[in-house]
C-alpha positions in Angstrom: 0.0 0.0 0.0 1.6 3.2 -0.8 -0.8 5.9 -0.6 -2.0 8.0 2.6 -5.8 7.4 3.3 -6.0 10.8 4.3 -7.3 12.3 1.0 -10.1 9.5 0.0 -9.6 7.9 -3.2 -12.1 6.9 -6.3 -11.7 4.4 -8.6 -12.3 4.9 -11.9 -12.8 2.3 -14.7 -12.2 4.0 -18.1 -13.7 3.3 -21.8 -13.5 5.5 -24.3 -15.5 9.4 -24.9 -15.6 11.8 -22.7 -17.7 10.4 -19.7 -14.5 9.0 -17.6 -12.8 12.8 -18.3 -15.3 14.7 -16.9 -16.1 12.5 -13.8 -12.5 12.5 -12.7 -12.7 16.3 -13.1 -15.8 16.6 -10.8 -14.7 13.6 -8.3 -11.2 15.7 -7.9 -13.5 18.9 -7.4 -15.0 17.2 -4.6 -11.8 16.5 -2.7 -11.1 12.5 -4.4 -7.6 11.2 -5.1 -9.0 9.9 -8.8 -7.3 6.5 -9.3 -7.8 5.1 -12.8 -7.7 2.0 -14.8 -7.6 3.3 -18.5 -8.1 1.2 -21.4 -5.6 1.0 -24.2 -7.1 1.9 -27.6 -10.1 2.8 -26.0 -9.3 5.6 -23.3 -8.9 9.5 -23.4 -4.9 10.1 -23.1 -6.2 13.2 -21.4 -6.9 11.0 -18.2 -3.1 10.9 -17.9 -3.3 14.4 -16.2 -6.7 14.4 -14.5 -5.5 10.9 -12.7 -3.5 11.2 -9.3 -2.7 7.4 -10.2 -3.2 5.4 -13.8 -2.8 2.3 -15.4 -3.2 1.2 -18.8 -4.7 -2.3 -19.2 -5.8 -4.5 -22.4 -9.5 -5.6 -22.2 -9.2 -8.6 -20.1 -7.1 -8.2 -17.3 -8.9 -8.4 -14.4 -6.4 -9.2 -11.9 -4.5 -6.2 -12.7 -7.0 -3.6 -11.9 -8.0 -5.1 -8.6 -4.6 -5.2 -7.7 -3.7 -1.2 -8.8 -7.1 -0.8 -6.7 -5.5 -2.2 -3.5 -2.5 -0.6 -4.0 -3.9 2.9 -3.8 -6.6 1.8 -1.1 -9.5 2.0 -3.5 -12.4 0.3 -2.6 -15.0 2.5 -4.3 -15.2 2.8 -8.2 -17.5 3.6 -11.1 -17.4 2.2 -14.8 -17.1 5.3 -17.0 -17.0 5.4 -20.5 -17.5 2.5 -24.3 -15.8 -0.1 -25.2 -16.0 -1.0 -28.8 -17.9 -4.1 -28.0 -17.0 -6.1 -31.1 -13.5 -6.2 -29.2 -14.1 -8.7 -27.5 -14.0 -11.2 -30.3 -10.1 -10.1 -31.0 -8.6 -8.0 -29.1 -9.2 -9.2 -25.5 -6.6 -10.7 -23.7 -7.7 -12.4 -20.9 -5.9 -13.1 -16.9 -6.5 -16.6 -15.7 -9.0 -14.2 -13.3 -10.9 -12.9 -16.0 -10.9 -16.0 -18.0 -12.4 -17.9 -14.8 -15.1 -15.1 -14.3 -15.6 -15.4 -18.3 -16.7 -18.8 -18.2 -19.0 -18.8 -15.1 -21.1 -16.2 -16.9 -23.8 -18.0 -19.3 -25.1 -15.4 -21.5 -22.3 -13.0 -22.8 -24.4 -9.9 -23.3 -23.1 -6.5 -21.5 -25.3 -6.2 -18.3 -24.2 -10.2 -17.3 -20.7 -9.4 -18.3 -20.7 -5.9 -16.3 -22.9 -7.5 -12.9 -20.0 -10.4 -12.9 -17.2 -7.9 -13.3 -19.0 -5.8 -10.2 -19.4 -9.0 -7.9 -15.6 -10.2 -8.5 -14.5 -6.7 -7.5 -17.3 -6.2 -4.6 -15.7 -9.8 -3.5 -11.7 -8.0 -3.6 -13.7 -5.1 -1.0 -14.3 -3.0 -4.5 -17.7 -1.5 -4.9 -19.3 -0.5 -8.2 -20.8 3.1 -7.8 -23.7 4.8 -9.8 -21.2 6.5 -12.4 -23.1 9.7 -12.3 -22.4 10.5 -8.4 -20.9 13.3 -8.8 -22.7 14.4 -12.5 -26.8 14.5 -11.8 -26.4 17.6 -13.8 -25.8 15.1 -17.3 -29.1 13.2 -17.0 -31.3 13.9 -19.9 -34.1 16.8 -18.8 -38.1 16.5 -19.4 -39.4 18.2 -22.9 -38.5 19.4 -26.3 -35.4 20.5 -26.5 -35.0 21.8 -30.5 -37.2 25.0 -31.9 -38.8 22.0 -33.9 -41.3 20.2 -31.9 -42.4 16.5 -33.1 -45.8 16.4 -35.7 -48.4 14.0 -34.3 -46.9 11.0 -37.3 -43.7 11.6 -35.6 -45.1 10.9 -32.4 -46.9 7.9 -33.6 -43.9 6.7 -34.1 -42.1 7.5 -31.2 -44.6 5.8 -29.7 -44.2 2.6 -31.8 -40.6 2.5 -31.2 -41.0 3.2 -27.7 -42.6 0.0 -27.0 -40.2 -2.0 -29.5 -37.1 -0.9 -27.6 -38.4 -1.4 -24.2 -39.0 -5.0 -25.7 -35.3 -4.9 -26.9 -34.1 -3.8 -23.5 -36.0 -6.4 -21.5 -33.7 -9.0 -23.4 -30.6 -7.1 -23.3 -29.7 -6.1 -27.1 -29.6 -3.1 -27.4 -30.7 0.8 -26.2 -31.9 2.2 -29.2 -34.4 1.3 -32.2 -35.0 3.2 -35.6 -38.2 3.5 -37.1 -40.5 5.1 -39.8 -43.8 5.1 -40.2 -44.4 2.3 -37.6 -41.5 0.0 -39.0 -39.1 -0.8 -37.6 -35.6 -0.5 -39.7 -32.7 -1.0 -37.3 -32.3 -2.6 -33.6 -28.8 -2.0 -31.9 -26.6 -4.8 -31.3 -23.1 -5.3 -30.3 -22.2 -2.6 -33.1 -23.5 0.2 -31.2 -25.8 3.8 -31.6 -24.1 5.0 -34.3 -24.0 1.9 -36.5 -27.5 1.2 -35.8 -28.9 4.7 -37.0 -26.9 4.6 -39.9 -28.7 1.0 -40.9 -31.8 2.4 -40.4 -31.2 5.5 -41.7 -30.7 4.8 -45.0 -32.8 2.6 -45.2 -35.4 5.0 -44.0 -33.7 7.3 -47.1 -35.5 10.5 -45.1 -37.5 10.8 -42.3 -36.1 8.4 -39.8 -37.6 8.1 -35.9 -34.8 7.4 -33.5 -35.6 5.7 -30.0 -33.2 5.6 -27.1 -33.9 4.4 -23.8 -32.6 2.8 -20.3 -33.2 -0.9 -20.4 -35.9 -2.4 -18.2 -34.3 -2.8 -14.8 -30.7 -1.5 -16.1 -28.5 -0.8 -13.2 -27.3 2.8 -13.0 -23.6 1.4 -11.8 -23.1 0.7 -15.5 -23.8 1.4 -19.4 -26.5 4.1 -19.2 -27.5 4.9 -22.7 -25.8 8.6 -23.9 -26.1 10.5 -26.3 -24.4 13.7 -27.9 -23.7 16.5 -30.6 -22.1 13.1 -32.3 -25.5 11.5 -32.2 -27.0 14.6 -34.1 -23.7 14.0 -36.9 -24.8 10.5 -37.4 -28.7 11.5 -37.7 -27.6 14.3 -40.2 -25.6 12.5 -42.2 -28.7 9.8 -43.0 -31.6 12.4 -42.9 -33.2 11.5 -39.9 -36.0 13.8 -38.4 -36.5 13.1 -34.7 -34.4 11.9 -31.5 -36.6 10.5 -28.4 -35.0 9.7 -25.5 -36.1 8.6 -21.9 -36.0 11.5 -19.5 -33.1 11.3 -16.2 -32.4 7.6 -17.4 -29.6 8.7 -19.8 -26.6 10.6 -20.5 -26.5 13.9 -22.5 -22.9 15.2 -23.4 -22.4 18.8 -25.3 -26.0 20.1 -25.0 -25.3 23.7 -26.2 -23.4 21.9 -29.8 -26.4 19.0 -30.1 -29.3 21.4 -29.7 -27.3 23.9 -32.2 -26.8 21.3 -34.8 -30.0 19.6 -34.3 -32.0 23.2 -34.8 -29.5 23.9 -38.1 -30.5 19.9 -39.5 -34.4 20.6 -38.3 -34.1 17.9 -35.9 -36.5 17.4 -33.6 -34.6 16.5 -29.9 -37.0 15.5 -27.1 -36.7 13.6 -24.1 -39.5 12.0 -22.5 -40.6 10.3 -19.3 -42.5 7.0 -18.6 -44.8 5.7 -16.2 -42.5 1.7 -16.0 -43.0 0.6 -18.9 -45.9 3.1 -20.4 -45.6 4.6 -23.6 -45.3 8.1 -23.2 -48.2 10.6 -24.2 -46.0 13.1 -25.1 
């Protein structure tokens, strides 16, 4: 053990974007020694500086974050941040920890992948914190958000894909669903938001619907859905017309730059609130 528990330290488990960047900012604003596992290929180089302590791991090694965690008396962290989930066909390289975690979990899908991770650390005196402690502020707020509100078709079909996502959700695929005119065109997968509007996009040609919400019972310790003036790119570059998401059960990074570029693309930005599993009235 070489650090001094007099300043209290945070763990930090580090994908890619800016999510992990901004948390260690507003944990060290709040008095926190931030101690970070970063992920190579994936991580912000920037975390180098807004780290008291960092490591760089390879997707896979387990046993090496628990142990930097003891090290620097850790024994709180959050998981901030993607991985590029298609990695984990060829680029993981597995501890003999990992590998024995790996094969106790049945179906490899992210929130049984992410609760396993949690209870080996919670077993090495690790817990798994809500990743938005210290960022409340980031949660997605109540109401339309563009100059542009949504036509009644449009919210027809938000409606529509509402209820296909939260079917989507319930079995762990994906966050997000595109639709048009009560179709649906794309369901995420393992190749992520972006990917998935694209899909559906142009297959859509114009006009696109795109639905983005918490899963059914998702913990808040991990993978929250986000979304982001790169959202509004990807929905621009395929024509898309409207982006629903579920109200304080996601992420929303660069609000000033996505409203901006959504109003300049005339798309419609609104976030909306459920009652469980309700459809929302708008």
């Amino acid at each position: 053990m070489t650090d001094s528990p007099e300043s209290p330290a945070i763990g930090l488990i580090a994908g890619g974007g800016q999510f992990p960047l901004l948390f260690a900012e507003a944990a060290r604003k709040q008095g926190f020694r931030v101690v970070t596992v970063a992920h190579l290929n994936e991580s912000d180089p920037r975390l180098n500086d807004l780290s008291d302590e960092i490591i760089w791991v390879k997707l896979g090694q387990l046993g090496k974050i628990i142990h930097h965690f003891h090290q620097h008396l850790v024994t709180e962290s959050a998981f901030c941040g993607t991985i590029t989930k298609t990695r984990i066909f060829r680029d993981v390289v597995p501890d003999w920890k990992a590998l024995t975690l790996w094969n106790k979990i049945d179906i490899h899908q992210d929130d049984a992948i992410l609760r396993a991770i949690a209870g080996a650390l919670a077993e090495e005196g690790i817990t798994i914190i809500e990743s938005t402690r210290f960022l409340q502020h980031l949660l997605f707020p109540a109401g339309v958000l563009t100059k542009k509100k949504p036509s009644n078709e449009q919210m027809e079909d938000i409606r529509f894909g509402w209820r296909i996502a939260r079917g989507v959700g319930r079995l762990d695929i994906g966050q997000t669903v595109v639709v048009r005119e009560k179709s649906v065109l794309a369901v995420e997968a393992i190749e992520g938001t972006d990917a998935a509007i694209r899909r559906g996009g142009l297959l859509a040609g114009s006009g696109a619907v795109v639905v983005k919400l918490r899963k059914p019972g998702q913990d808040f310790r991990f993978d929250l859905p986000a979304t982001g003036a790169g959202t509004i790119a990807v929905m621009t570059e395929v024509k898309a017309s409207v982006l629903a998401v579920e109200a304080g059960q996601s992420l929303l990074f660069d609000p000033e730059a996505m409203i901006a570029a959504a109003n300049r693309a005339g798309i419609v930005v609104v976030g909306l609130q459920a009652d469980g599993d309700e459809v929302p009235l708008g």
